[in-house]
C-alpha positions as CSV (number, residue, x, y, z in Angstrom):
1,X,65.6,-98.9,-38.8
2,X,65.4,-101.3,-42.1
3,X,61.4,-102.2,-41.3
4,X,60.3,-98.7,-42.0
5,X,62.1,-98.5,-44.8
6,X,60.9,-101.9,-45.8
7,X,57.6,-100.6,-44.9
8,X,57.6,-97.4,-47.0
9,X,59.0,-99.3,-50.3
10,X,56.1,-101.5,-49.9
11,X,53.5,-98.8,-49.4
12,X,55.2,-96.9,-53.2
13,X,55.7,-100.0,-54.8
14,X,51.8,-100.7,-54.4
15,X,51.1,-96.6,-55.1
16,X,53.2,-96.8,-58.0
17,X,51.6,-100.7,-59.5
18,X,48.2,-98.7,-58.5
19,X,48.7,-95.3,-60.4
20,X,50.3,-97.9,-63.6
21,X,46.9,-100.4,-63.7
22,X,44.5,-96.6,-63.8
23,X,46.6,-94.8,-66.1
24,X,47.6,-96.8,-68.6
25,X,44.4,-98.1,-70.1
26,X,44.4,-101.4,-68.4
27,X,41.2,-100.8,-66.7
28,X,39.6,-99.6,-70.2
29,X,40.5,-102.5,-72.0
30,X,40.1,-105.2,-69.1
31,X,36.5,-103.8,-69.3
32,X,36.2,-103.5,-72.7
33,X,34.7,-100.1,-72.7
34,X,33.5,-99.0,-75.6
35,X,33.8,-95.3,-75.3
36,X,35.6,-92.6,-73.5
37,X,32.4,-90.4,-72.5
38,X,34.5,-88.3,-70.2
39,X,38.3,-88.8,-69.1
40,X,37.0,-90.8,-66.5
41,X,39.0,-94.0,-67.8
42,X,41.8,-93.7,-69.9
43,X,42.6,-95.6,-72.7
44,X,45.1,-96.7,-74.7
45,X,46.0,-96.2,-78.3
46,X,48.0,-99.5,-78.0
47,X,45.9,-101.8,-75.9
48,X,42.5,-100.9,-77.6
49,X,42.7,-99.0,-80.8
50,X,42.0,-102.4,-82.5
51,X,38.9,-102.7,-80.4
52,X,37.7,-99.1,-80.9
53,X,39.6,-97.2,-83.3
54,X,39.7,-94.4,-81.3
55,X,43.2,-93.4,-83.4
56,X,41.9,-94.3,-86.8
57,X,43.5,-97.3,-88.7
58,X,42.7,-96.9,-92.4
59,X,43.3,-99.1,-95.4
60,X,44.6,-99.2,-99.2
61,X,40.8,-99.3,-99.9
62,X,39.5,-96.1,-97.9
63,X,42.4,-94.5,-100.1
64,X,41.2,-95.6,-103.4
65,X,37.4,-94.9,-102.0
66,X,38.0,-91.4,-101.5
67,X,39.9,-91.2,-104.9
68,X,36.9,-92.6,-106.5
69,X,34.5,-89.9,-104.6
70,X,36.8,-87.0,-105.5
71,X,35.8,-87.9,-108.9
72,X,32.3,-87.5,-108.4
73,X,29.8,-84.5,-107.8
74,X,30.6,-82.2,-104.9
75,X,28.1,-83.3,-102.1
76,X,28.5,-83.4,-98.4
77,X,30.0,-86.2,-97.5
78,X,28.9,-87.9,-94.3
79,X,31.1,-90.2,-92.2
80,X,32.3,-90.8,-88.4
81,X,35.2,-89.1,-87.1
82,X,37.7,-90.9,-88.6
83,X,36.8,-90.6,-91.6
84,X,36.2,-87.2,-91.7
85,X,39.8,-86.9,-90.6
86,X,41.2,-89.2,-93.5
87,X,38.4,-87.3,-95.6
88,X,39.8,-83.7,-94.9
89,X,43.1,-85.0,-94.6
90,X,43.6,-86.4,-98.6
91,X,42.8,-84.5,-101.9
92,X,39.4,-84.5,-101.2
93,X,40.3,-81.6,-98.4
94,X,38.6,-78.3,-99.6
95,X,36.7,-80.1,-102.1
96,X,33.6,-81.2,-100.2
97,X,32.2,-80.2,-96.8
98,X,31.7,-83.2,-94.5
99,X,30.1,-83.7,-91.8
100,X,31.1,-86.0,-88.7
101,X,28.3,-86.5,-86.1
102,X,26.2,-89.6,-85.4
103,X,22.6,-87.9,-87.0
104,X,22.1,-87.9,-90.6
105,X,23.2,-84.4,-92.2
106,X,19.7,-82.4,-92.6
107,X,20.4,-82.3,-96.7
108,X,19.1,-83.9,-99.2
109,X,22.2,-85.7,-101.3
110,X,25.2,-86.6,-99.5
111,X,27.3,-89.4,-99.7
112,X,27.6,-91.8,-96.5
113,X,31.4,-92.6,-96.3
114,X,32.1,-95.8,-94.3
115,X,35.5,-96.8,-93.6
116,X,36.8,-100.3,-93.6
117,X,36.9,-100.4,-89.7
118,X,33.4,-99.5,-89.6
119,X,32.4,-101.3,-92.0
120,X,34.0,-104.7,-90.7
121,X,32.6,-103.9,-86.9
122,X,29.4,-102.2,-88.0
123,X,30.4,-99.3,-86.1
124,X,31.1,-95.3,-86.3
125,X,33.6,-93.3,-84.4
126,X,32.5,-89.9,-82.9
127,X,34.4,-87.2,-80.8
128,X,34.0,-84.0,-79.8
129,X,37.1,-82.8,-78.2
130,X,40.7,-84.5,-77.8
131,X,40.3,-87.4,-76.4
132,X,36.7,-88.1,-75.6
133,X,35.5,-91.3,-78.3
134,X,32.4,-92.9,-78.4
135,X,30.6,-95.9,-80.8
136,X,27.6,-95.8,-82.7
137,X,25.9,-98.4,-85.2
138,X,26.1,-97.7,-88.5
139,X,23.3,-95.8,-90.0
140,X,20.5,-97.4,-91.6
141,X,21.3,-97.4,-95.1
142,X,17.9,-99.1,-96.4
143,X,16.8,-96.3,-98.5
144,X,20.5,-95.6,-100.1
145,X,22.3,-96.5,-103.5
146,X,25.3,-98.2,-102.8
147,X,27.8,-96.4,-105.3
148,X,31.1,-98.1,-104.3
149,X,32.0,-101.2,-102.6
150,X,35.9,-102.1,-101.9
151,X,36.2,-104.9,-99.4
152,X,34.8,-103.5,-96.4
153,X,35.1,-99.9,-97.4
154,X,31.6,-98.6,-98.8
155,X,30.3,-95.1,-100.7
156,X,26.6,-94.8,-100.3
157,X,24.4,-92.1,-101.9
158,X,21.3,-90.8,-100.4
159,X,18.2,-90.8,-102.1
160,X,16.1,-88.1,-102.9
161,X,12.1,-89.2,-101.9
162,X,9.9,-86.8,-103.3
163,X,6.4,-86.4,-101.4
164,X,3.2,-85.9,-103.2
């Protein structure tokens, strides 16, 4: 009578170690994923938000960055999805539209918001809906005025080319 039992404990402990390593976000961070395209593999906040962010970590510098640019002229204001979060989420909420997707906003001036996360692992943050995160590159900022610089934190200005 004890060997089934024996038996049966073996077979949940295993269920049980199984249903821990594909739930937890051990899988996503022993493959280092770098996104979460579906809900496929989950992650987690505490195992990989250092690696991806996926949370948003922010700085004494993104604070005084977004201090500065509430200062300045209302444009759009372009960042990943973390930043639009701190971005809507400080006094700069209701001040400025932003915009939070990986192409460039189809406007003339905006400013390119790059948080210190992003700007130390020259990546950008998007999401759509709770819980799906994926990484970009930063954008190509060749033909932009870098306005403001704090550690890794950066403000950069579009440029307006006129065509002939």
């Amino acid at each position: 009578m004890q060997e089934p039992r024996k038996s049966a404990l073996v077979i949940l402990g295993i269920f049980l170690l199984l249903f821990y390593f594909l739930t937890s976000g051990l899988l996503f961070e022993i493959t280092k994923r770098q996104g979460s395209g579906g809900l496929d593999v989950p992650y987690s906040i505490g195992l990989s938000n250092s690696r991806v962010n996926f949370s948003g970590s922010y700085t004494s510098s993104d604070i005084r960055a977004l201090s500065w640019l509430s200062e300045q002229d209302l444009l759009l204001v372009w960042s990943d999805y973390n930043g639009a979060i701190l971005t809507h989420s400080t006094k700069m909420y209701g001040k400025a539209p932003y915009h939070a997707w990986p192409e460039p906003p189809k406007v003339y001036e905006y400013y390119l918001f790059i948080t210190s996360w992003s700007g130390k692992n020259d990546k950008f943050v998007f999401g759509r809906i709770p819980g799906v995160r994926w990484l970009t590159d930063l954008p190509d900022t060749t033909n932009m005025e870098l306005v403001y610089i704090d550690g890794y934190t950066k403000i950069y200005k579009s440029i307006i080319v006129l065509e002939d």
